[in-house]
C-alpha positions as CSV (number, residue, x, y, z in Angstrom):
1,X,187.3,-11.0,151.4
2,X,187.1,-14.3,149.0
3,X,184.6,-15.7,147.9
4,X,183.7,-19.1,148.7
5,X,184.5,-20.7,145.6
6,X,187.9,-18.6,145.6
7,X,188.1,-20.3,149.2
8,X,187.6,-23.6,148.4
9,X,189.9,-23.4,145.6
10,X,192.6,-22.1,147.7
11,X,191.9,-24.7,150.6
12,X,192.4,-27.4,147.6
13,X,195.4,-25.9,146.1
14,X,196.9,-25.6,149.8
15,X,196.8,-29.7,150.1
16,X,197.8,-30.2,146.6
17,X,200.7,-28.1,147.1
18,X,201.1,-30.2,150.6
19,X,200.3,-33.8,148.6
20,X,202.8,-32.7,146.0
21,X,205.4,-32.2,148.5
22,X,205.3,-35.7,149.6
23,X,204.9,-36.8,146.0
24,X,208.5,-35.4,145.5
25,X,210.2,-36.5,148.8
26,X,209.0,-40.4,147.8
27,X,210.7,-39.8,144.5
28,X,213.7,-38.8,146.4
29,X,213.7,-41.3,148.9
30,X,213.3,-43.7,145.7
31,X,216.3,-42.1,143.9
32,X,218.0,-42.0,147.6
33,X,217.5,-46.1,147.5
34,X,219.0,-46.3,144.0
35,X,222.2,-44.6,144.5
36,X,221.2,-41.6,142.8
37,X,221.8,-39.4,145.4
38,X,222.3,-35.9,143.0
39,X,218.7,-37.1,141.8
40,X,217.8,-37.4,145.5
41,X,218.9,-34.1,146.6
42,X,217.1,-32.5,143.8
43,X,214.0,-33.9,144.3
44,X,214.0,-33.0,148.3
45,X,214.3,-29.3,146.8
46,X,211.3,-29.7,145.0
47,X,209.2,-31.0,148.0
48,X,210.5,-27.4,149.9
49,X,209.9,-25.5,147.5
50,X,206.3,-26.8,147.3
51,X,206.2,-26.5,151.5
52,X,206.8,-23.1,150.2
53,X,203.9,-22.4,148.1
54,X,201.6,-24.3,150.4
55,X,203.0,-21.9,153.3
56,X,202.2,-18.9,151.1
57,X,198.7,-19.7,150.2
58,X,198.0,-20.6,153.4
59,X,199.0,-17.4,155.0
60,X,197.5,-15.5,152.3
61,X,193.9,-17.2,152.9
62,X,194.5,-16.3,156.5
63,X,195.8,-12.6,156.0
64,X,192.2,-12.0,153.6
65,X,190.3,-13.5,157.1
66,X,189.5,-16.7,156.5
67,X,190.5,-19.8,157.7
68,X,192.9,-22.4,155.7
69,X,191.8,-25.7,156.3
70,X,194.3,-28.6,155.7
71,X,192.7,-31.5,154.7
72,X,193.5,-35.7,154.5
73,X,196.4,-36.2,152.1
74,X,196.6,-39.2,150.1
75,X,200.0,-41.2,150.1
76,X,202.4,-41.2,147.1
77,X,203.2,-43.5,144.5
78,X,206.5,-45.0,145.9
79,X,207.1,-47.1,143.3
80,X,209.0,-46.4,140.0
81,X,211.0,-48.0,137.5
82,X,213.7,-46.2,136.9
83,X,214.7,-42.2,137.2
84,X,213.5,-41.7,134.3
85,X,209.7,-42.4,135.0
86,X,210.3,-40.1,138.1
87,X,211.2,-37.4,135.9
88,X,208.1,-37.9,133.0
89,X,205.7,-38.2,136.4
90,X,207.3,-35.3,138.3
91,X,206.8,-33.3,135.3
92,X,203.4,-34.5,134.3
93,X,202.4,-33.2,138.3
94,X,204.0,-29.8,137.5
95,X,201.6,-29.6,134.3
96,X,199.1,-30.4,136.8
97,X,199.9,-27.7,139.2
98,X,200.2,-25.2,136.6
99,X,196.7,-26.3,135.3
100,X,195.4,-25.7,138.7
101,X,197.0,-22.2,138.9
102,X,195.8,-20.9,135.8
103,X,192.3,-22.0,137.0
104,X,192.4,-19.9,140.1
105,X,193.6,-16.8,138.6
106,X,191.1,-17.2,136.2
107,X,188.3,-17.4,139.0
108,X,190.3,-14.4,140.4
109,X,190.2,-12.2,137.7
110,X,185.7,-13.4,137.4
């Protein structure tokens, strides 16, 4: 059983996972629009793999008996300047991700 505040966190790391997904397939398709297809390809990697962590979370709210709830998503930046900005942003997000982690295995182990 989670708690509610465990709950809520998880519900809010499930769309971040989800709004960082799209965050990464708009730096593809911006990279995809600049000829910088290898930059492209890598970034639509990165938007799976976050599918995947939102998938995960997801199933393991549901598998402790509780519902995940998927919430309004904002849309991505899809402007940038060059592939180099899309880089310092995309890893500024991951710092951001991590952050968030940390915080819920810290109300985890509370």
């Amino acid at each position: 059983m989670l708690t509610k505040v465990m709950l809520d966190k998880l519900n809010k790391q499930i769309n971040f996972e989800f709004y960082s997904s799209n965050v990464y397939l708009q730096m593809a398709s911006w990279a995809d629009t600049q000829g910088l297809e290898g930059c492209a390809k890598f970034m639509k990697k990165q938007a799976k793999e976050e599918l995947v962590h939102m998938h995960k979370i997801f199933e393991y709210v549901l598998e402790s008996g509780e519902m995940a709830v998927v919430g309004k998503l904002d849309a991505p930046p899809t402007d940038y300047d060059s592939i180099e900005e899309i880089f310092k942003k995309s890893l500024e997000h991951e710092k951001q991700v991590t952050k968030r982690i940390h915080d819920i295995a810290e109300t985890a182990w509370k």
